[in-house]
VEXDREN-2710 file (C-alpha; in Angstrom, 1 decimal):
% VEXDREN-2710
k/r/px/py/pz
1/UNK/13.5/-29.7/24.6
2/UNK/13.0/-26.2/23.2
3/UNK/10.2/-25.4/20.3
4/UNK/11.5/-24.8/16.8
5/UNK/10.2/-21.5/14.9
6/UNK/9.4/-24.4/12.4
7/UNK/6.8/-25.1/14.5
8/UNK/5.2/-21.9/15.1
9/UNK/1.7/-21.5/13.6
10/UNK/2.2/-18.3/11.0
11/UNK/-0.2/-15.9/12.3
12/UNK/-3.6/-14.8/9.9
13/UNK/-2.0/-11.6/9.6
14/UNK/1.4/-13.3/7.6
15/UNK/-1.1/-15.6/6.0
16/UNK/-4.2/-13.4/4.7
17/UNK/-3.4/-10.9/1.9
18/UNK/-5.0/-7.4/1.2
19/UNK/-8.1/-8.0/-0.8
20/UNK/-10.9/-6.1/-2.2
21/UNK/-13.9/-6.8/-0.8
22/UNK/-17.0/-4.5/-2.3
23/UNK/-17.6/-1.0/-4.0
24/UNK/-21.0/0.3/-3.9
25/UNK/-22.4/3.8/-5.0
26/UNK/-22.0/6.4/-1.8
27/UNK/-23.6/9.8/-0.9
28/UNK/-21.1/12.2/-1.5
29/UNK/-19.0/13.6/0.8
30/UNK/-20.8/17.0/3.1
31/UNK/-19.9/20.0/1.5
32/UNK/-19.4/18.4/-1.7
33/UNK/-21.5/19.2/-4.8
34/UNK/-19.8/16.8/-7.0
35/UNK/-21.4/13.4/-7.5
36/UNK/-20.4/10.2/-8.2
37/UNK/-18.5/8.3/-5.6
38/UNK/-18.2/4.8/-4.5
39/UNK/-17.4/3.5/-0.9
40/UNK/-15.0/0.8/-1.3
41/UNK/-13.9/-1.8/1.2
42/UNK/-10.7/-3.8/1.6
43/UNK/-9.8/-6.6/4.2
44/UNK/-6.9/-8.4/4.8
45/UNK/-7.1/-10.8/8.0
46/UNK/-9.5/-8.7/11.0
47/UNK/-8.6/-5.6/9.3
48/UNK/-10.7/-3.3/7.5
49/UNK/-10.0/-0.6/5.1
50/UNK/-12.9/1.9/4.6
51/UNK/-12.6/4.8/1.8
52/UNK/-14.6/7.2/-1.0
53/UNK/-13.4/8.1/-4.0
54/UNK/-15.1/9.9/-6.8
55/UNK/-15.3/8.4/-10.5
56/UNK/-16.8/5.3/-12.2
57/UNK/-16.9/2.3/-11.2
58/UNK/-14.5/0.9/-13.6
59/UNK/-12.1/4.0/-12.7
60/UNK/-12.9/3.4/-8.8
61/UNK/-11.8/-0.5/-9.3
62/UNK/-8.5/0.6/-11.6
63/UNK/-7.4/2.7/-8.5
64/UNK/-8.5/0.2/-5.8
65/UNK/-6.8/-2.8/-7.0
66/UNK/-3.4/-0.7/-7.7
67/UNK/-3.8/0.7/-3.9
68/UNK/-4.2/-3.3/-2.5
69/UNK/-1.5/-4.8/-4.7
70/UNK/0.8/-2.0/-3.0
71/UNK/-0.6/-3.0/0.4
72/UNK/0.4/-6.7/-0.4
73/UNK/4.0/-5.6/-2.1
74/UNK/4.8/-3.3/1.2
75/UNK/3.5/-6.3/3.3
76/UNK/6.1/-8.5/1.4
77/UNK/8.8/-6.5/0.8
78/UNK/8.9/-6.3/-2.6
79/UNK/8.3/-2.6/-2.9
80/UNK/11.5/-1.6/-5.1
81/UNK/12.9/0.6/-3.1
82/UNK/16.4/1.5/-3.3
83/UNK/18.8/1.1/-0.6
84/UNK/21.6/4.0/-1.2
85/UNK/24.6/4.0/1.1
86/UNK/26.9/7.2/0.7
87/UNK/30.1/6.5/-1.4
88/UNK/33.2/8.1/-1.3
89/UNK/33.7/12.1/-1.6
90/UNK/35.5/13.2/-4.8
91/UNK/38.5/14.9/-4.2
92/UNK/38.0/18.1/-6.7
93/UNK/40.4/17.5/-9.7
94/UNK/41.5/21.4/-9.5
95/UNK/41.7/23.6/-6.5
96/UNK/42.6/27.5/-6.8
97/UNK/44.8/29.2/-4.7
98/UNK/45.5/32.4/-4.8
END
């Protein structure tokens, strides 16, 4: 008797959403003189995502929850983008000849 896909275990990958995990204050950047920046980390599953941004925290964790809820929409599919398909050619309603 052959296995249903019903059966299959959904892997952690399907399962586990992007999340954010920490942001802590971080050196900046070498060969930056600007200060300010936070290290922030985001998991979803085995995977990590490591990056530095500069602002306040409450900035930092504006822009870091918009980046994992895009993560999660792209992961889903429900990114809104827009399937075009090319349509008919108008035929041009005057043509010169001369």
């Amino acid at each position: 008797m052959a296995a249903s896909n019903s059966l299959r275990q959904p892997s952690p990958l399907d399962v586990d959403p992007f999340a954010l995990q920490s942001i802590t204050k971080a050196e900046p950047p070498s060969g930056v003189d600007t200060s300010n920046w936070h290290r922030y980390v985001i998991t979803q599953g085995h995977n990590t995502i490591v990056g530095h941004l500069q602002g306040s925290h409450a900035s930092i964790e504006r822009s870091v929850k918009e980046i994992v809820q895009r993560l999660n929409e792209r992961r889903s599919g429900k990114t809104g983008r827009v399937h075009l398909s090319p349509g008919r050619k108008k035929k041009s309603a005057t043509q010169d000849e001369s």
